[in-house]
Each structure stands twice: as C-alpha cells, then as structure tokens.
N, C-alpha and C positions, 0 to 999 in steps of 0.2 A: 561541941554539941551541935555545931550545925549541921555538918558533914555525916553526923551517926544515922538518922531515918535511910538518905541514900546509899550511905555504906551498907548497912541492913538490906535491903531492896537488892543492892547488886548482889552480895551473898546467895541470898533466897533464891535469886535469876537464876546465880550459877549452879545451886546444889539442884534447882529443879529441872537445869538444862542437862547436869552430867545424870539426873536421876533416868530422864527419857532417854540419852543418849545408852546408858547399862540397859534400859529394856530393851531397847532394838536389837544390842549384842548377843544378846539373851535370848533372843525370838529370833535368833539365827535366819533373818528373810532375806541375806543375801549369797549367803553361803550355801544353802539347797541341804540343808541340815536338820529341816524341819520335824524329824522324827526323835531327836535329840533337844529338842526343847523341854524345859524343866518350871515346874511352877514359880510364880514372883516370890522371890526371897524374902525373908523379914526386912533384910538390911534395906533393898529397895523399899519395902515398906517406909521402914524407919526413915529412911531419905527423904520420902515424900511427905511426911509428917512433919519434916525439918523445915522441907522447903514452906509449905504452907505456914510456918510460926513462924518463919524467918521471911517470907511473904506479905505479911499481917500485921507484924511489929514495928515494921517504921510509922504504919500510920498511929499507930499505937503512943508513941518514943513521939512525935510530931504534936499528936495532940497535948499530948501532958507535959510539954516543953514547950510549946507554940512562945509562950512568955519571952524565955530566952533564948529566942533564935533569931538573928539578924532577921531584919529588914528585905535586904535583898534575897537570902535566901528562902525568907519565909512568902516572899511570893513568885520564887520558882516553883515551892512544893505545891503553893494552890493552885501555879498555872498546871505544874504535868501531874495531880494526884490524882485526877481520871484515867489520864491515858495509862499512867504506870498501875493501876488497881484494873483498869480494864487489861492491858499485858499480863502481872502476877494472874487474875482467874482464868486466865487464855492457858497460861504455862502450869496452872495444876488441872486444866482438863485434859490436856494435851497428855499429862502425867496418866490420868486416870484412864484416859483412852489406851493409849500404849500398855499399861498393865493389865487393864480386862483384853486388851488383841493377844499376850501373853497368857492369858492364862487362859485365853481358850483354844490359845495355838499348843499348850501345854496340856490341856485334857486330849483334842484332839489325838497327839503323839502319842498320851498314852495308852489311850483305847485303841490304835492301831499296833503297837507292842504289845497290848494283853491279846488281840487277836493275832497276833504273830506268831505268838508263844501258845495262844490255845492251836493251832492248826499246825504246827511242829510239833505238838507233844503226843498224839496219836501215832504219828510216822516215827517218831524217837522210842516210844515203848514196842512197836512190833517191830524192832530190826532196819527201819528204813522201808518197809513193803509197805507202800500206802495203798490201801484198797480202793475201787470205784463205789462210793457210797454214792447213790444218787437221794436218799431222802433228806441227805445234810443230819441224820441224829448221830448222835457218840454211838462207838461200840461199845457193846454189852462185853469185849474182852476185858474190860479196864479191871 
C-alpha cells in the first residue's frame, strides 16, 4: 500500500508522456507532411482521459489510506505532493496544447485539400484545358 499512490503517478506520467508523444507523430512537423495530417483520434482522446484519472488518483489512494501508510513514506508524499501535482497539470496541458496544435494543424490540411480538389475539378471536367478566368467565379459549363 505504500508504493500504490506513486505507482499510480508514474503510470499516469507515462500514458500522458506516450499520449503527447502519438500527437506530435500525428501532426507530422518533422517530416514535412503537413498536408496529411488527420484530426485527434478518440483513442488519443481516450489516452488523455486515462492519463488525467490516472493523474488524479494517487492523491485520491494517499488520502483515504494516509492511515496505513508508513511513516517514512508518508512524508515523502507531503514533501513531493506539490511538485508531482504541479508536474501531472504541467503534463495534461502539455496534452491539451499538443491536441488543439493537431487539430488545427488538421483543419488547416483539410481546407487546403478541399481547395486542391475544388481548383482540379474545373480543369478534370473540360479535358485538362483550363481556361484564363480572371473574375475567379465557376463556369456556367458545369
């Protein structure tokens, strides 16, 4: 029982550490792929939900056991309960941050692919002869 708040804690660390680490892969910013970016998955959702209850519960497991929890380790957890509660809400805004740069690096992409597709599909229905429109409207051939 003593060991279970920080076993908890390092979990949480690590689902919330591989959660940031799948958005960065995902928000493709090193690979020059950015047109190929996809909105945040459930699963990443799901992750982040984890990490946060898995975040949250040692202090949770700490308090309602404080009772029987040694001596020595019951005031390790008072000395580092800031610094690790200030690290966990550092590690889900870091979370949050990285999933709203994803999904707006995700709308981005796709509003550059729907103009891809609309300014190919003029040239695709007349043969490949794309006309000099200069007022920018659609043809009335459509």
């Amino acid at each position: 029982m003593n060991a279970l708040p920080a076993m908890l804690w390092i979990i949480g660390a690590a689902v919330a550490l591989l959660v940031c680490v799948v958005t960065v892969m995902n928000s493709h910013y090193r690979d020059g792929r950015a047109s190929e970016v996809r909105p945040v998955s459930w699963t990443v959702i799901g992750g982040h939900v984890a990490s946060f209850v898995l975040l949250a519960a040692p202090y949770v497991v700490y308090l309602a056991n404080s009772e029987s929890i040694g001596a020595h380790a019951r005031s390790l957890y008072t000395k580092l309960g800031w610094v690790s509660a200030a690290v966990a809400v550092a590690l889900v805004m870091v979370e949050l941050v990285l999933m709203y740069l994803q999904a707006r690096r995700a709308m981005l992409a796709q509003e550059a692919r729907a103009t891809a597709q609309q300014d190919a599909a003029p040239s695709s229905e007349t043969g490949g002869n794309a006309t000099d429109d200069d007022d920018d409207k659609p043809s009335s051939l459509w």
